[in-house]
C-alpha positions, -999 to +999 in steps of 0.1 A: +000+000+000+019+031-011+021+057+017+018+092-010-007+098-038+005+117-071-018+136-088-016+156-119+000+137-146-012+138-184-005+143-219+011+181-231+023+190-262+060+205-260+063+235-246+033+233-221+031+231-183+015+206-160+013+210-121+016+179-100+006+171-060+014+146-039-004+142-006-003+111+024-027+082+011-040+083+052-038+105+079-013+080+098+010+096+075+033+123+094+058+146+077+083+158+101+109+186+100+136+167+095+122+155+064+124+161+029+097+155+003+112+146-030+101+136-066+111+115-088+113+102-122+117+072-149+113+073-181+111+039-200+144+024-204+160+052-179+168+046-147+152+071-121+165+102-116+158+128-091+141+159-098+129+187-074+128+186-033+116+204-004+127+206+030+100+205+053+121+228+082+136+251+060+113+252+028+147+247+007+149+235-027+170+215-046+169+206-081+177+188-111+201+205-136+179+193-162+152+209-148+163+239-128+146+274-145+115+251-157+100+234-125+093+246-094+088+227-058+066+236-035+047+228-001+022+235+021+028+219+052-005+220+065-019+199+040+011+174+045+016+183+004+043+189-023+042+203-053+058+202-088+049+233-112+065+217-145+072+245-173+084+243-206+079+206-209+104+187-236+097+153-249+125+145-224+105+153-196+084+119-201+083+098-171+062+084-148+066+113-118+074+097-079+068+116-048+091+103-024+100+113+018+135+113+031+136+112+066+172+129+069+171+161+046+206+162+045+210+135+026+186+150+003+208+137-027+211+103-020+179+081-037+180+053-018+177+071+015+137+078+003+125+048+019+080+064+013+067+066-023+038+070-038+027+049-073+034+077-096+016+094-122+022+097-159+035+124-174+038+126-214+053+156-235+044+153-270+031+169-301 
């Protein structure tokens, strides 16, 4: 039973935005300070990559390269949700989307410290 929900994937043509959110699936489901929500990406044949983050103390950002200057990350703590304002989507940008919790936000970088996903939603860029 995944622990986070995606929401917000679909088909764009290039050039186009989509905003995704990711939210607890239950309310057992506790983001603490220490945390970091993160998402994720795969795109067929790719192995997954990280994208965006959020701190939950700090409300600090990381990003991508690929991506830095056309999404943005976001949260709203009391909601327990993330957010992923995609711009200027590229054909490259196809993936099924993960949100994903770190409980050590230091190690923000590190995928494998992300031990909470969600299922992932579908995004597709094309024309």
């Amino acid at each position: 039973q995944a622990q986070l929900v995606e929401s917000g994937g679909g088909l764009v043509q290039p050039g186009g935005s989509l905003g995704l959110a990711c939210a607890p699936s239950g309310r057992s489901f506790t983001i603490y300070a220490n945390d970091i929500m993160g998402w994720f990406r795969q795109a067929p044949g790719k192995e997954r990559q990280f994208v965006a983050g959020v701190t939950w103390r700090n409300n600090r950002k990381y990003y991508a390269e690929s991506v830095k200057g056309r999404f943005a990350v976001s949260r709203v703590a009391a909601e327990n949700a993330v957010y992923l304002q995609m711009n200027n989507l590229t054909p490259e940008d196809t993936a099924i989307y993960y949100c994903a919790r770190n409980a050590d936000a230091s190690t923000w970088y590190d995928g494998s410290k992300y031990n909470d996903w969600g299922q992932g939603t579908q995004v597709t860029v094309s024309s």
